[in-house]
C-alpha positions in Angstrom: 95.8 -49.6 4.3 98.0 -46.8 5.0 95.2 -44.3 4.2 93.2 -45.7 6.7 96.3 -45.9 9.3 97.3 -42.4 8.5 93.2 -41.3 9.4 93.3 -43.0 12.4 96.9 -41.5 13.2 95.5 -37.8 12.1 92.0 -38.5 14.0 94.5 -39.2 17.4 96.8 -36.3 16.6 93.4 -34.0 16.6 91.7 -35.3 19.7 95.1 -35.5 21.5 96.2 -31.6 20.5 92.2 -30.4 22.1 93.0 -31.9 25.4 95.1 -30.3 28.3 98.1 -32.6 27.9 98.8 -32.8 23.9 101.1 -35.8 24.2 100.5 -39.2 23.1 101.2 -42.1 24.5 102.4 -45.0 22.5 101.8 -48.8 23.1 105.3 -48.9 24.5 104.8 -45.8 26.9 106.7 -43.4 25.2 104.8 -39.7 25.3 104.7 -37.8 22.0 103.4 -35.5 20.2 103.3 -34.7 15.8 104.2 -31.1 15.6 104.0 -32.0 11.6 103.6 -34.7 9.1 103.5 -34.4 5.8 100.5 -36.0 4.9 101.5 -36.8 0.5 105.3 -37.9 1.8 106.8 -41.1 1.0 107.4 -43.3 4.0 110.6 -44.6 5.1 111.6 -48.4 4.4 113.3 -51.1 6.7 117.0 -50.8 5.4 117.4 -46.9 4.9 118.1 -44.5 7.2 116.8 -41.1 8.5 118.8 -38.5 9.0 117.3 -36.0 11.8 118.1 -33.1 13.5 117.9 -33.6 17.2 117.6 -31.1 20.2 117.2 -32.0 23.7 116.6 -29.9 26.4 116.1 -29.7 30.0 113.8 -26.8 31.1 115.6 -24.3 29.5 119.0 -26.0 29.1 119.7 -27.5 25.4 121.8 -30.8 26.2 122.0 -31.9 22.6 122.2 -29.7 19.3 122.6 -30.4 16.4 125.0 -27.5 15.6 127.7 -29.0 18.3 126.8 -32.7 17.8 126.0 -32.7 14.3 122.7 -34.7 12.9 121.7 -37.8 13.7 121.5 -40.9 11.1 119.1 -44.2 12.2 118.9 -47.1 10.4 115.3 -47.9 10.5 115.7 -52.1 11.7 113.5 -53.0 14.3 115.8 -55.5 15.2 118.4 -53.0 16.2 115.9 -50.3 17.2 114.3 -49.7 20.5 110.6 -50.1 20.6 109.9 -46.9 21.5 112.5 -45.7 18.8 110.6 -47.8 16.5 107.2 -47.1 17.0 107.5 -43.2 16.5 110.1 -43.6 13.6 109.1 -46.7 11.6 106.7 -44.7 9.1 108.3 -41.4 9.2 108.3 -38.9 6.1 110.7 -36.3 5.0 110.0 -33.2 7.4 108.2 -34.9 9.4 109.1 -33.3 13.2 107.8 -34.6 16.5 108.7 -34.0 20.3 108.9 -37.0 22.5 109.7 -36.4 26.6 110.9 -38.8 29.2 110.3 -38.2 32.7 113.6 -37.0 34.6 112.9 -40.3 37.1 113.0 -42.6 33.9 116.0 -41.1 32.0 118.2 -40.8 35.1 117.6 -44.0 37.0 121.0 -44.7 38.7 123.0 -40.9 38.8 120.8 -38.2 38.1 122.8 -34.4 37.5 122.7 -32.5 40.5 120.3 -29.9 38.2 118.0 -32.6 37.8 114.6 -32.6 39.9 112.5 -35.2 40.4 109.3 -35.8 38.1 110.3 -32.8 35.4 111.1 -33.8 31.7 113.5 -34.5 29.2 112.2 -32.9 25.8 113.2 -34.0 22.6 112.5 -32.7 19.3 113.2 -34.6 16.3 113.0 -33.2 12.8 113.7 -35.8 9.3 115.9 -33.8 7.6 116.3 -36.6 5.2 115.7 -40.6 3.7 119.1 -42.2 2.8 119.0 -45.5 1.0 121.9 -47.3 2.5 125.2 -47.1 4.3 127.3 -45.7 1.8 124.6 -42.7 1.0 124.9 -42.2 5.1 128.8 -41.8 4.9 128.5 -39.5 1.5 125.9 -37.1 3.4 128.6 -36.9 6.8 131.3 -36.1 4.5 129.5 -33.1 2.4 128.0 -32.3 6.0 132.0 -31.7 7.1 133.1 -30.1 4.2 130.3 -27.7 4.5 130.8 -27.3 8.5 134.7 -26.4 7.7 134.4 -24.0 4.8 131.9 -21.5 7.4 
């Protein structure tokens, strides 16, 4: 079964990376696009968490980085995910990466930054930097993350 989902995802990837506009859009709306999967990688599991790398950018202004914000951990839960969150993180691998936008209009609905024109995007790219099992692996990784943050 997850073969044939993973051939059907590859198949999409292809035929949406030989068109003019190489993002995907998933069930929920969200537009994405695989920069890499690792094919042989071991899935996450409902219960553990992902730690990624995020950077968000706006033209050619970075809004989020990981080297000021530090990484990002997700517990992968549907109940506690969003759907679009879910659908694009729910089978994720080690070093996986992917890029996701949001249209300017949708992320800034009620006070948009004076920056901020109408119909651009919001680009985010995600890389998993990592599968932690539980909550206590997910506090152990922050702390050795600090420790190595203070000693540079």
């Amino acid at each position: 079964m997850r073969e044939k989902r993973l051939f059907i995802f590859l198949i999409c990837s292809f035929v949406a990376c030989n068109g003019k506009n190489d993002f995907t859009r998933s069930a929920s709306g969200m537009e994405y696009k695989l920069v890499q999967r690792d094919a042989g990688g071991v899935p996450v599991k409902p219960g553990q968490y992902l730690k990624l790398s995020v950077v968000q950018r706006y033209g050619d202004t970075i809004l989020r980085d990981p080297s000021r914000s530090g990484y990002e951990y997700q517990l992968i839960d549907s109940s506690q995910m969003t759907e679009q969150a879910w659908e694009l993180l729910h089978d994720a691998c080690m070093n996986d990466s992917l890029v996701f936008r949001v249209s300017s209009d949708s992320a800034f609905k009620n006070k948009k930054p004076a920056f901020v024109k109408k119909k651009d995007w919001l680009v985010t790219t995600v890389k998993v930097l990592g599968i932690l099992a539980n909550t206590d692996s997910v506090y152990s990784d922050r702390e050795r993350q600090q420790l190595k943050n203070g000693m540079q």
